[in-house]
N, C-alpha and C positions, 0 to 999 in steps of 0.2 A: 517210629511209626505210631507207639501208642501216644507222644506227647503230639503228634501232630491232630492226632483226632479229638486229645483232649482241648486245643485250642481251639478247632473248630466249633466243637462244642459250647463253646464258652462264648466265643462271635455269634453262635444262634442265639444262645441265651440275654445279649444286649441288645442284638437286632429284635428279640421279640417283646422284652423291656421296652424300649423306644418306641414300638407299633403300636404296644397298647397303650401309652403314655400319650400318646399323638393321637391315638383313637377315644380316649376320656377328655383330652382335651378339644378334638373338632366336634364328638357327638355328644357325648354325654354332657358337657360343664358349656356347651356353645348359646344355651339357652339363657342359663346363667350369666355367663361371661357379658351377650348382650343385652340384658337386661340391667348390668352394674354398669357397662358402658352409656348406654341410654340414661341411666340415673344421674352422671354425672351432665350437667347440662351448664347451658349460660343462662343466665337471668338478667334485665335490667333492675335495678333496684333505687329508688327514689333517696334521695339522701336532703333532710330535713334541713332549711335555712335556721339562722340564728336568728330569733327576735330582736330588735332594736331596743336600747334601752330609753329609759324616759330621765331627764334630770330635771333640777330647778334651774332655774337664772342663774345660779354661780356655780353649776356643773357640778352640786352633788345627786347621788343618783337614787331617784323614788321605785321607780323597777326595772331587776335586768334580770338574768337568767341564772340559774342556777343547777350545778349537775345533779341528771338522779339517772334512774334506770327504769327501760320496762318491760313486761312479759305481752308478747302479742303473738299471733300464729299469723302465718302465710295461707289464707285457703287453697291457694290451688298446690301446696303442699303438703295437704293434707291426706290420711287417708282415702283413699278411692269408696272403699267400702264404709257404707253408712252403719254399720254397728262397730266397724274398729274404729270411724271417727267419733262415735259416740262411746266407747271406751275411753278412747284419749281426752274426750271433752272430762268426765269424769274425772279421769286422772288429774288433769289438772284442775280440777274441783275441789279436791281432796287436797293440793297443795296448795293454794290458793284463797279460798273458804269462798270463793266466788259460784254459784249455782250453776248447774251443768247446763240448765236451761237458756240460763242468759250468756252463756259461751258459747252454743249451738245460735240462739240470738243475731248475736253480734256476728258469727259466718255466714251467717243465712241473708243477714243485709246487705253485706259485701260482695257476697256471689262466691260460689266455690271453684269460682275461676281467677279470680283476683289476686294478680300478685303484691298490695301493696297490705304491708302490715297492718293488722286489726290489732288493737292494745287490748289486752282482756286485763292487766292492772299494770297502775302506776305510783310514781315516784318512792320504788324500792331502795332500798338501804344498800349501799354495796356491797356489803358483808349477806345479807338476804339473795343479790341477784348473781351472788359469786355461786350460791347453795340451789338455790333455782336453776341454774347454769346447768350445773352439773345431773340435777334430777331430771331436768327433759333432755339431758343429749342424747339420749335414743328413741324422741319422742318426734315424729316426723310433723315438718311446718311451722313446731314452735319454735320463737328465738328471745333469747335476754340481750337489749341493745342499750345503749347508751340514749337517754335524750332531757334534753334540758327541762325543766319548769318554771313558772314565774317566782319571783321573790319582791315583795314591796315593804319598803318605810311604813309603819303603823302605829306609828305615834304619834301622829299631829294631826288628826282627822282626812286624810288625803282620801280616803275608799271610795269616797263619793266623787272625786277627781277623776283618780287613774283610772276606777273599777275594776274588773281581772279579766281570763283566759279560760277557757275550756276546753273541750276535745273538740273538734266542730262537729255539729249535731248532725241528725241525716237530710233535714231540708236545709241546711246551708250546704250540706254536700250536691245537692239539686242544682239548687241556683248558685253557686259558684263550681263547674266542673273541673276546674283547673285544683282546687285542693285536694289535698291526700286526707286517708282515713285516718293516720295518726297524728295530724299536726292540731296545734291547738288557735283558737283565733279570738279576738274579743268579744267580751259577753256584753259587756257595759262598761260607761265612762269613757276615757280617753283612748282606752287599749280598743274600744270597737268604732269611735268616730274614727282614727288614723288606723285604721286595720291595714290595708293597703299598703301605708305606707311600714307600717312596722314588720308587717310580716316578712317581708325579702322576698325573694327568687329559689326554691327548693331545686335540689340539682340530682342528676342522675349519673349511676354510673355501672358497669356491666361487672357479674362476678359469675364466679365457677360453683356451683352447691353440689353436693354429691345425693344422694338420694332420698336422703331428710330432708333434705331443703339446707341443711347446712353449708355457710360459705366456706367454702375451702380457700378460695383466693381473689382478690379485687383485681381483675384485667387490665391491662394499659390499651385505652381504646381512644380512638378519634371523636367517638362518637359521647363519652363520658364528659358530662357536664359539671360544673363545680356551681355547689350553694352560692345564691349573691344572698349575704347577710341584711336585715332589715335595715330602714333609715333609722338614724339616733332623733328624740325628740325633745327640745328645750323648752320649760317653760315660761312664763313671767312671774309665775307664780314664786318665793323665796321661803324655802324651807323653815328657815329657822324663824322666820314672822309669823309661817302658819302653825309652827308648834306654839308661840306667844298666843296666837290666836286660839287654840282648841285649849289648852290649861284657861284664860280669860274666861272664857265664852263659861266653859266645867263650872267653873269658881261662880259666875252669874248666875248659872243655873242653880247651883247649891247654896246660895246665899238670898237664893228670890224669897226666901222661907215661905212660896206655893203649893210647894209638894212639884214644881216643875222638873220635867224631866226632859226639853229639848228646848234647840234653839237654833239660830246660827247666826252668824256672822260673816262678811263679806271685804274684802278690802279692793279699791279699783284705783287705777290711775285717771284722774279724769279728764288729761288730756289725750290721752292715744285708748281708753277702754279696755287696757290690758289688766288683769285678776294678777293680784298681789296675792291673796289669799282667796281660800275660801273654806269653810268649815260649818257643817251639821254633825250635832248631837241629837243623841246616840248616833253612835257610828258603828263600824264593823271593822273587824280585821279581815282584808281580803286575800291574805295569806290560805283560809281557812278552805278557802275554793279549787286553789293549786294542789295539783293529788290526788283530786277525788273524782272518781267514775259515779258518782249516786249523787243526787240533790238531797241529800237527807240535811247539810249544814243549810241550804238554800232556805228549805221546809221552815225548819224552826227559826230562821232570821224571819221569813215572810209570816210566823204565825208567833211573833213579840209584839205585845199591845202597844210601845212605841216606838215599832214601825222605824227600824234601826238605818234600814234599807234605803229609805226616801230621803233624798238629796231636797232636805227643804228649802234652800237657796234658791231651787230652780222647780222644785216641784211640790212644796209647798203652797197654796192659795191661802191669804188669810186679809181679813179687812184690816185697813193700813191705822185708822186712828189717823191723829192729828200728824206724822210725817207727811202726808198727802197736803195739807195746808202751804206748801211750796209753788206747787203745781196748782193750787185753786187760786194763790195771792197774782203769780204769773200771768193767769187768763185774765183776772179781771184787772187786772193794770195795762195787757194788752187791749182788752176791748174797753178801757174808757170808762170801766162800771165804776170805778175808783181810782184817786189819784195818790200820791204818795203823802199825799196832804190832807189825803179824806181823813175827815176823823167822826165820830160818833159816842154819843155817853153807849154806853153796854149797861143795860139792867143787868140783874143774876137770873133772867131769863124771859122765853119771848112766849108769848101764847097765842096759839090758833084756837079758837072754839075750845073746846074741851081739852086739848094739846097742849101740853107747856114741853119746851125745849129750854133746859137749863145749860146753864155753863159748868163745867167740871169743879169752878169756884169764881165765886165773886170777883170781876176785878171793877175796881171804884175808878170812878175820870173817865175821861176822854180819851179814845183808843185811835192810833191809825193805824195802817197794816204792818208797819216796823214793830210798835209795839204787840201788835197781835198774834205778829207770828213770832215774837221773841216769849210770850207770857203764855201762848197758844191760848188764845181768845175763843172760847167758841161763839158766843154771840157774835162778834165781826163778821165769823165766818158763814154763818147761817145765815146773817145779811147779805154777803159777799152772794151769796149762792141762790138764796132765792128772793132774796128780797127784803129789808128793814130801813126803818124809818128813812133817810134819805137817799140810800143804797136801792137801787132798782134789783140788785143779784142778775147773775149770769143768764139764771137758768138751766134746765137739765142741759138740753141741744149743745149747749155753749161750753158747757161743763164735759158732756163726755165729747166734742170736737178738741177739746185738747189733752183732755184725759187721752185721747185716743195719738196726739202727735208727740207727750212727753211717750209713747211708747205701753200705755195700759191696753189691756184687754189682746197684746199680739206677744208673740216669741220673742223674747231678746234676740236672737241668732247665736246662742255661746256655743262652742264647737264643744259640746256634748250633744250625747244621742237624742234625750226628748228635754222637752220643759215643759213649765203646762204656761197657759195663754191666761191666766185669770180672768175677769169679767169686770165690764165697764157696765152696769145696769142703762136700759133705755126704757121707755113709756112701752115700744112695743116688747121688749123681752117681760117687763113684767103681767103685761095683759095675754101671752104667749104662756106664759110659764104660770100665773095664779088667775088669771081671768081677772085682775084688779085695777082699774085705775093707777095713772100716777098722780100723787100730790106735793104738796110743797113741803110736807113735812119729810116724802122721799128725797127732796133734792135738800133739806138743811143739812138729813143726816149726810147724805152724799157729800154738803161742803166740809165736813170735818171729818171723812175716810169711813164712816159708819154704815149702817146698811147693807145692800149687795154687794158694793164693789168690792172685787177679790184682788192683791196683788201677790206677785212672788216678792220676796225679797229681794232679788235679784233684777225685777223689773224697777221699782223705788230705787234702787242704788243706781240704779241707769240714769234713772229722771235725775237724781240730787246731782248726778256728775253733771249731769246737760246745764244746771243752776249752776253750777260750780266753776264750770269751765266757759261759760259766757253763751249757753245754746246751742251748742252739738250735741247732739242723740248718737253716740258714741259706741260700735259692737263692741261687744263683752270679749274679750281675747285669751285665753288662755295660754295658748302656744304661741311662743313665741319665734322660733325656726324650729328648720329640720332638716338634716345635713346627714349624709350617706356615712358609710362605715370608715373614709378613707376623710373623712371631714368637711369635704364640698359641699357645699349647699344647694339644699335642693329644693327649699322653699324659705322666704321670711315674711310672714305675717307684717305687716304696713296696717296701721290704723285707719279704722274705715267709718267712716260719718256716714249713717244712720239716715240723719235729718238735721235741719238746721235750720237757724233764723224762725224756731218756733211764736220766738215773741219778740216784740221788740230789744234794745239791749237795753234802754234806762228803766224797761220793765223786770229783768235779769236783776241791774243792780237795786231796786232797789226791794226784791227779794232776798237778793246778799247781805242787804245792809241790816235788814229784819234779822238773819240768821247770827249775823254778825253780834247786834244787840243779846239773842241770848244768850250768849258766851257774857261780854263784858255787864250786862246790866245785872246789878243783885237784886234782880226781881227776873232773871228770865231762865229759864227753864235747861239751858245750859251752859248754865254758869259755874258749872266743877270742872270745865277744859281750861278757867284761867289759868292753871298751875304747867299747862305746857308751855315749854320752852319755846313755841311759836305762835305766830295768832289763828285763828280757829272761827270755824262757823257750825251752827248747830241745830237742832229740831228734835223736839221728844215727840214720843207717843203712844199715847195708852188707848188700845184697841179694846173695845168689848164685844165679848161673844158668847155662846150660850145661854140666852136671854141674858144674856148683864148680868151672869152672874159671875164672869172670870173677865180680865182683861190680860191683853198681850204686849209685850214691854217693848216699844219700840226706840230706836235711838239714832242718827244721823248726822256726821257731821264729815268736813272735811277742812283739809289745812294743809299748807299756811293759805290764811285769807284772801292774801294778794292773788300771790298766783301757787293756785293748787294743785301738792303733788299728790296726795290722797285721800279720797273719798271713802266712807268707812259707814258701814248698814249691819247693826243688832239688832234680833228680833229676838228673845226667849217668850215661850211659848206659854203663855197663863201668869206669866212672870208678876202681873200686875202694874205697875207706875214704868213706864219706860226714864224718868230722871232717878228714880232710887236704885233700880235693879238692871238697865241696860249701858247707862250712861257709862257707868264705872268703867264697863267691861273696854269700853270702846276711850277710855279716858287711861288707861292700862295701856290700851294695845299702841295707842299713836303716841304712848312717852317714848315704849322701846322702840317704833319705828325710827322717832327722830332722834335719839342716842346713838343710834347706827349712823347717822347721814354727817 
C-alpha cells in the first residue's frame, strides 16, 4: 500500500513537471519564440555580374577583375530604433576609421528600407575582412562579402585609354534604375564609353537571414537568377608598340632640353582608322581610383600644374605649325591657285605696310609646292593662302571650307567619352570674339598653322591619314570587337569613311610626293626616316605660342610610301624645332613597328 502511493506520487510529480514546462513554453517564451521565428525570413538578394575584361589585339589583357572584399550594411536590416542604429553606425566608425556621419549618410540615401547592400568600405585585405567578419557578427545588417575591383596595365600610358570604375554615384543611380548600390561602373575612357557592354546582367537569388540580417542559407528557387558576366573587349590598339610608344615619347620630352614636361603621340592605320597606339604624358596610374570611397587621389591629379589628367591626344587644342601645310598645299592644288609646277623665287620675307612676315629661314631659288612642303617654305605658304606675287592665295573662305572637310574645327568621332572640337578661325568668329577686322596678315599666319586655329593632335593624324591613304576622312577606332563571356561575337567594328574625295587624287599625290621629298632630299625637314628599313613620308613642325616666346614640336609621317600601313602624329609640348626634338621620337617608334612586321 505505502509503495503504491509512493508511485502515485511521483506520476503527480512529472504530470506537474510537464504542465509547467508546456505552460513557459505556450505563455511565457510564445512571444519570444515568434519573434525568432519571424526573424528568420527569406530575402532576395542581388548577386553582382563580373565585369568584362579589356585586351589588346594579341589578347593580352589591359583590365580585368581582381578579388577583394567589402563591408557594407543592409538598411532595412538594420536597427529599428534610431539611437541603437546610430550606436552601430559608431561602432563601425570606430572599426573602420570611417565617420559615423558619412555611414548614417550613405543609409539615409539608400532608404532604410533597402534591401540592397550599401558598401561603407572597400577593397579589404582578406586577412582584415576575415577580422571584420568576426567583429560585426553580432552587429545587425552588416555584412563582409566578396566583390571584385578593377586592375590595369600602367606602364605604357594606357589611363587615358581604358580610364577606370567607380562606385556608381547617386545621380547615375537616378538615371540608370536598373543598377545596384554596390556595383561599380565607368568613370571615364573606354570603361564608361562601353559601359553597357562591359557591365553584364547582375542576377538575383533568394536566401534564408536569421535576425541580423545574417544568411544562413541560399534557397534552391525557380525564381533565382544567375549573373550574365560582361562582354570581353578587343582592342586595335598593340601593347607592346604602346609601351615603345610612352618610353619614346618620356625620352622626347626629356631630351627637348625645354624644361618640357608633356606630349603625345598617336599611331593610326590609315587605311581602316583603327589607333595602334595612343599615349600622353604625364599620365596617371589608374589603379589608384580602384578602392577608394573618397576623391582625395582625384583632387590632387586635378590640382598638378601639368594636368596629368588631360588626354592631350583628344583634348588637348594647340596651333598646328607647319604640319597643317598638307591640308593648305591640298586645297590649293584643288582649286587651281597652284599647280605642281608653280614655282616662285621666296625672298626671306614678305611685307604688308608696316608688317613683315618672315620665313623661319631663308631658302634661295625657286620654290614649288614639293619643295615647300618638303623644306616647309613659309613664304610659298603665305602666298598659297593669301596671296604673293603670281600666286592669287586661297583665301580665308577657301581655306577654312577645307580646313573644315580635312575634319578641323569638328570631333573626330573616337569611341571615347569627350574630345574637344578645336577651332577653325573665320572673319565672323573674330569680329564676334575681338570686335576686329580680318586681314591678310590673319590668313598668311593661317596658311602656315599659326594664329587662331586650334587642333587636337588627333584631328592632324586624321587629316595626314586622309593624305596618306589617297582621301578618306577615316573614324578613329579604337576597339576593335567584342565578344561575350562564351566567345561569340557580339560586335566588330568595320571601318567607317568619314568623307571622301575631299580633293582631287593628282592633288593627293602630288602632296605625297612633297612629303615624300622630305624624307629623301638632304635639305628636307625629314630626312632622319632615311635609316628605316622602309620608305617613309614626312612633315615637321614648329608651333609658336605664348607670344613667340615658346614653340611646340610637331612631327608626322607615315610608311611605307606606297601603300601605307602607318600614320604616326608627335606633338611635345614647348618642345621647340619639331625636326630635332619630335622627329626622333617617331623615327624610334616606326623602326620597332617594322622589326615586328
Amino acid at each position: 500500500k505505502g509503495s503504491v502511493s509512493i508511485i502515485k506520487i511521483f506520476i503527480a510529480i512529472v504530470f506537474l513537471l510537464l504542465a509547467s514546462r508546456l505552460f513557459f513554453l505556450q505563455v511565457i517564451s510564445a512571444s519570444k519564440n515568434q519573434n525568432l521565428a519571424e526573424g528568420n525570413s527569406i530575402r532576395p538578394r542581388s548577386i553582382l555580374s563580373s565585369r568584362g575584361v579589356i585586351s589588346d589585339v594579341k589578347g593580352i589583357w589591359l583590365a580585368r577583375n581582381k578579388p577583394s572584399f567589402v563591408l557594407g550594411v543592409y538598411p532595412s536590416d538594420l536597427p529599428k530604433n534610431q539611437d541603437d542604429r546610430k550606436a552601430e553606425y559608431q561602432k563601425l566608425s570606430n572599426l573602420l576609421g570611417v565617420s559615423a556621419d558619412e555611414i548614417e549618410r550613405k543609409v539615409n540615401v539608400a532608404g532604410l528600407t533597402s534591401i540592397q547592400l550599401t558598401i561603407i568600405q572597400i577593397d579589404l585585405p582578406h586577412d582584415q575582412a576575415l577580422i571584420l567578419q568576426e567583429d560585426t557578427a553580432g552587429m545587425p545588417g552588416v555584412a563582409v562579402v566578396a566583390q571584385s575591383i578593377r586592375e590595369y596595365k600602367s606602364d605604357s600610358g594606357l589611363a587615358h585609354i581604358l580610364g577606370y570604375t567607380g562606385l556608381v554615384s547617386e545621380d547615375e543611380l537616378k538615371t540608370n534604375p536598373d543598377y545596384l548600390m554596390n556595383e561599380y561602373a565607368g568613370k571615364s575612357g573606354l570603361e564608361k564609353t562601353y559601359q553597357n557592354y562591359l557591365r553584364g546582367t547582375p542576377g538575383v537569388e533568394k536566401v534564408e537571414v536569421d535576425s541580423f540580417g545574417k544568411v544562413l542559407r541560399t534557397l534552391t528557387d525557380v525564381d533565382n537568377l544567375q549573373p550574365v558576366t560582361g562582354d570581353n573587349i578587343t582592342l586595335n590598339t598593340d601593347y607592346n608598340l604602346q609601351q615603345i610608344m610612352a618610353t619614346e615619347l618620356a625620352t622626347g620630352i626629356a631630351n627637348s632640353g625645354t624644361g618640357s614636361t608633356s606630349g603625345t603621340v598617336i599611331a593610326q592605320d590609315p587605311q581602316t582608322g583603327a589607333i595602334l597606339g595612343m599615349v600622353s604624358l604625364p599620365a596617371y596610374d589608374n589603379n589608384i581610383f580602384e578602392g577608394k570611397l573618397d576623391n582625395t587621389a582625384y583632387k590632387q591629379l586635378l590640382s598638378d600644374p601639368n594636368l596629368p589628367l588631360l588626354n592631350r591626344a583628344t583634348l588637348g587644342v594647340y596651333p598646328s605649325g607647319s604640319v597643317i601645310k598638307i591640308v593648305m598645299a591640298a586645297a590649293g592644288l584643288n582649286e587651281g591657285v597652284i599647280s605642281s609646277s608653280t614655282a616662285i623665287e621666296t625672298p626671306p620675307e614678305i611685307s604688308i605696310g608696316e608688317y613683315k612676315f618672315p620665313d623661319w629661314k631663308y631658302h634661295t631659288g625657286v620654290t614649288n609646292v614639293a619643295r615647300a612642303i618638303a623644306e616647309s617654305n613659309d613664304i610659298f605658304f603665305y602666298a598659297l593662302a593669301g596671296g604673293y606675287d603670281k600666286i592669287k592665295g586661297l583665301g580665308v573662305d577657301r581655306i577654312d571650307k577645307y580646313l573644315s572637310l580635312f575634319g578641323f574645327g569638328a570631333k573626330t568621332g573616337i569611341d571615347l567619352p569627350s574630345e574637344a572640337s578645336g577651332l577653325v578661325p573665320t572673319p565672323e568668329w573674330k569680329q564676334q570674339q575681338r570686335g576686329e577686322g580680318w586681314y591678310i596678315g590673319d590668313t598668311y599666319h593661317l596658311g602656315i598653322g599659326q594664329g587662331d586655329l586650334l587642333t587636337t593632335p588627333l584631328q592632324m593624324l586624321n587629316a595626314l591619314s586622309a593624305i596618306a591613304n589617297g582621301g578618306k576622312l577615316m573614324k578613329p577606332q579604337l576597339v576593335k570587337e567584342i565578344v561575350d563571356s562564351s566567345g561569340k561575337t557580339v560586335k566588330t567594328f568595320t571601318p567607317e569613311i568619314q568623307r571622301q574625295d575631299m580633293v582631287s587624287a593628282s592633288s593627293i599625290s602630288a602632296v605625297q610626293a612633297g612629303m615624300r621629298l622630305a624624307v629623301t632630299s638632304s635639305a628636307g625637314s625629314g630626312r632622319m626616316l632615311q635609316d628605316l628599313p622602309v620608305t617613309s613620308a614626312a612633315k615637321t613642325g614648329t608651333a609658336q605660342f605664348m607670344n613667340n616666346q615658346k614653340e611646340h614640336a610637331w612631327f608626322e609621317a607615315y610608311a611605307p610610301y606606297e601603300n601605307p600601313r602607318i600614320s604616326i602624329m608627335v606633338m611635345i609640348e614647348g618642345g621647340g624645332e619639331g625636326y630635332t626634338v619630335s622627329e626622333p621620337v617617331a623615327d624610334n617608334i616606326l623602326k620597332y613597328y617594322f622589326s615586328q612586321k
